[in-house]
N, C-alpha and C positions, 0 to 999 in steps of 0.2 A: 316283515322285511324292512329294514331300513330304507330310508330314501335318500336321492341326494340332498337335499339340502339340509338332512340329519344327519351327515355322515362324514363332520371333519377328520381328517388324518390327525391319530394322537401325537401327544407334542414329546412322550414316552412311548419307550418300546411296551407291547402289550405282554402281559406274562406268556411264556412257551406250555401250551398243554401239552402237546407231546413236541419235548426237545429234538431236533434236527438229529439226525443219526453222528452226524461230524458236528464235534464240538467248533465252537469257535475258535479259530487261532490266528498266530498274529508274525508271522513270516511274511515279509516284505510281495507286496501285491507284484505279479508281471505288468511286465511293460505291455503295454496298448499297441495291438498287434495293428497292422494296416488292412483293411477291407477292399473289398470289391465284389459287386455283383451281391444279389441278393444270398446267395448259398453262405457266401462266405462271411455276409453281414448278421445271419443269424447264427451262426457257427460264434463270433466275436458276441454277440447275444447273449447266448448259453452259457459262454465261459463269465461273459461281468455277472451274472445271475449267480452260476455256482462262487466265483469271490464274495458276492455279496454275504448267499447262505453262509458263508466260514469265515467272514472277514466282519462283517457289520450285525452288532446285538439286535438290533431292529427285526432287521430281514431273517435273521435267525431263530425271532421269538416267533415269527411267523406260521399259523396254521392254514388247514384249508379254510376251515371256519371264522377265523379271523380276518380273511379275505373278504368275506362275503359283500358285506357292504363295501370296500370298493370297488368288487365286480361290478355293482349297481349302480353307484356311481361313474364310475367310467364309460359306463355302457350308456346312460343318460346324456352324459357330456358328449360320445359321443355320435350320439343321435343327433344329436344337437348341433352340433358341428355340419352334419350330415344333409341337415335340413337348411341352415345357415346356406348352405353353400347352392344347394338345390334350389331355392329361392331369389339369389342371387343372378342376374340378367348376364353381368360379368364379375364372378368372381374375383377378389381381390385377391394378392397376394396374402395378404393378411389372414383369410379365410380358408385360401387352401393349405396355409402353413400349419394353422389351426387345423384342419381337419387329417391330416398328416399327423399332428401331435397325438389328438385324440387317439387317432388308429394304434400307434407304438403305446398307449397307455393300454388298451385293451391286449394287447400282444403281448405284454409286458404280463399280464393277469395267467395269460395264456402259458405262458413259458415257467412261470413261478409256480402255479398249480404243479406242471409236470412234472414240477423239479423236485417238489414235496412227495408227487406220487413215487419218484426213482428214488425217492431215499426208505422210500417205507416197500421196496422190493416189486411192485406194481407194474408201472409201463413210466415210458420213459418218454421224450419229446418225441424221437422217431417214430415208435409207436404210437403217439397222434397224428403224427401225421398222414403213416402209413394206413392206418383207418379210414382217415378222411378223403384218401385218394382212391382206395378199395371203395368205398363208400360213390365214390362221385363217378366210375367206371361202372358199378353195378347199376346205378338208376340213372345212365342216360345210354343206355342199347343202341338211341338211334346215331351216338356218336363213337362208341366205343364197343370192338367187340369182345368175349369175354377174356381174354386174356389182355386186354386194355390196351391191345393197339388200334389204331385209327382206321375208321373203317372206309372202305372206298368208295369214291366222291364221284356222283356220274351226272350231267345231263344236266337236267331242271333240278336234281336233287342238290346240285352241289351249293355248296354255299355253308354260311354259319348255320349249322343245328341240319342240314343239308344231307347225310347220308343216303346212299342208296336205300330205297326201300323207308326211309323216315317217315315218321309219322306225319302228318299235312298240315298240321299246324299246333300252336301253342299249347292248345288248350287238349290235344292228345297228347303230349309231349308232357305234361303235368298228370295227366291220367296217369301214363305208364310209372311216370314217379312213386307216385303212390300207391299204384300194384305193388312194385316192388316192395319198396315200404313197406306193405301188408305182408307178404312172403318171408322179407326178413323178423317180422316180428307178430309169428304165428298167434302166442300168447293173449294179444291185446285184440279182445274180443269187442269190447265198445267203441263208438264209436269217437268219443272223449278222451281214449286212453293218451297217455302222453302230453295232454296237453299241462302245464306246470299250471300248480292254483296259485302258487308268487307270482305270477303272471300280474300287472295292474286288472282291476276290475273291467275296466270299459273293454281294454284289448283281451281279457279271457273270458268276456259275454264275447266278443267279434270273433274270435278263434271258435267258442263252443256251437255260435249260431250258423259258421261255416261247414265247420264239420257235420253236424246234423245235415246241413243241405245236401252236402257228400254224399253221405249215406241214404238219404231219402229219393235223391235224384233229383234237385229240385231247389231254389232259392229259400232261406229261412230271412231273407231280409225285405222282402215283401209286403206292403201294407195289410197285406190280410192277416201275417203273423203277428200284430200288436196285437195290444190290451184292449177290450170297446175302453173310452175315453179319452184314449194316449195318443190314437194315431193322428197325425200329420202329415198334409202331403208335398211334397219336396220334389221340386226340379229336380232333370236325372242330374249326377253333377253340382248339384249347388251343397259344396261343401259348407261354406258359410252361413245358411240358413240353418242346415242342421246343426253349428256349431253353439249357435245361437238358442236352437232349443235346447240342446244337452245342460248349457248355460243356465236356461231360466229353471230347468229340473233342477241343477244343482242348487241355485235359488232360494228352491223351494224347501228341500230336503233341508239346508241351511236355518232356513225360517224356520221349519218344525222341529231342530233339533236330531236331525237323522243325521247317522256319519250315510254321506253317498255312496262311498270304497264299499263300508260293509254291508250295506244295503244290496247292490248290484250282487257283489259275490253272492253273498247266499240267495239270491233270485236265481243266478248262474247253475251255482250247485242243486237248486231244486228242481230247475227244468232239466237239469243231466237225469237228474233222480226221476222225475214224468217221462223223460224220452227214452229209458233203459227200460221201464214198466210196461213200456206200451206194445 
């Protein structure tokens, strides 16, 4: 997978493996409608997206595959942005403009994907979106009931996340998430399924060592689950001490000529492959 900081935008359009179902043409662009409100801002979205696909070679040679690395890119950036702003005591304007730009760059990924999928007969922006709302009505029960109106607010219960009858807190509330989750997706019998291996290494050990815990009932981040010679013991919370050993491992791995990335990975994939066996 490419990374960001391999991944400039060519100064050429890239060739079209599969050409856009509508050719490029060159009849005089609409005027730039007036907006308001989000509905209508995305609606003005959709349309400069479609001018683009028919109007500009660029955007026209455009695959999903050719996408990819600026998915990555974008999505780094805005992380980045994300944490810029999180760490900031009082964000600047500068910071939340930025982090505002970020967001429309990924939205931007989001709507162009679609627009590729509606030309090859597929699904189309609604039907993203309409998934994603089905989607967010089925696994949160304690706010929605199943026809997705809002369910009734009483007592002690009321409040955010507050339904009658709710679950009592967070950490039941994530539970039932992922019932669901499991219901909807009979098939995926591991307990690793789904998790992406393009994932970076550190964060698809952190995602694979979760899940196990999941499924086990039980913390896998635990000093009893290292290596005998590796473990280390760390303040709860002392983000920065650990950052500083991951640091000197990386160091190390450096010194002896190891890539780290692909070290971690296939440690990752071999403990899937021990915890599937067992």
């Amino acid at each position: 997978m490419p990374s960001p900081s391999t991944s400039p935008r060519p100064s050429t359009p890239p060739p079209a493996r599969h050409p856009p179902s509508s050719a490029v043409q060159h009849e005089a662009p609409s005027t730039p409608a007036a907006v308001a409100g989000p509905g209508a801002a995305v609606e003005r979205l959709v349309e400069v997206v479609d001018l683009l696909r028919r109007h500009c070679r660029w955007t026209a040679a455009l695959t999903h595959e050719a996408l990819l690395a600026y998915l990555v890119e974008e999505t780094y950036e805005l992380y980045e942005a994300v944490d810029d702003v999180a760490r900031a005591s009082e964000p600047s304007p500068g910071l939340v403009d930025e982090l505002r730009g970020e967001l429309g760059d990924v939205l931007f990924q989001v709507v162009l994907h679609a627009r590729l999928a509606a030309e090859q007969d597929r699904f189309d922006l609604a039907d993203v979106v309409a998934g994603l709302t089905a989607k967010l009505v089925r696994r949160n029960p304690h706010v929605f009931a199943a026809d997705g109106a809002l369910l009734e607010l009483s007592g002690a219960a009321a409040g955010p996340g507050g339904a009658a009858g709710a679950p009592a807190s967070a950490d039941e509330i994530v539970e039932t998430w992922h019932a669901v989750k499991r219901r909807e997706n009979p098939s995926r019998t591991s307990p690793f399924d789904g998790i992406p291996h393009h994932l970076p290494a550190l964060a698809f050990a952190a995602k694979t060592l979760a899940r196990a815990g999941e499924s086990a009932g039980r913390s896998e981040g635990g000093p009893e689950s290292g290596t005998a010679g590796t473990q280390q013991e760390f303040p709860p919370g002392d983000e920065a001490a650990l950052g500083q050993a991951l640091l000197e491992l990386t160091r190390r791995a450096v010194h002896l000529g190891v890539d780290p990335e692909r070290a971690l990975r296939r440690a990752v994939l071999e403990y899937q492959a021990d915890s599937e066996r067992a």
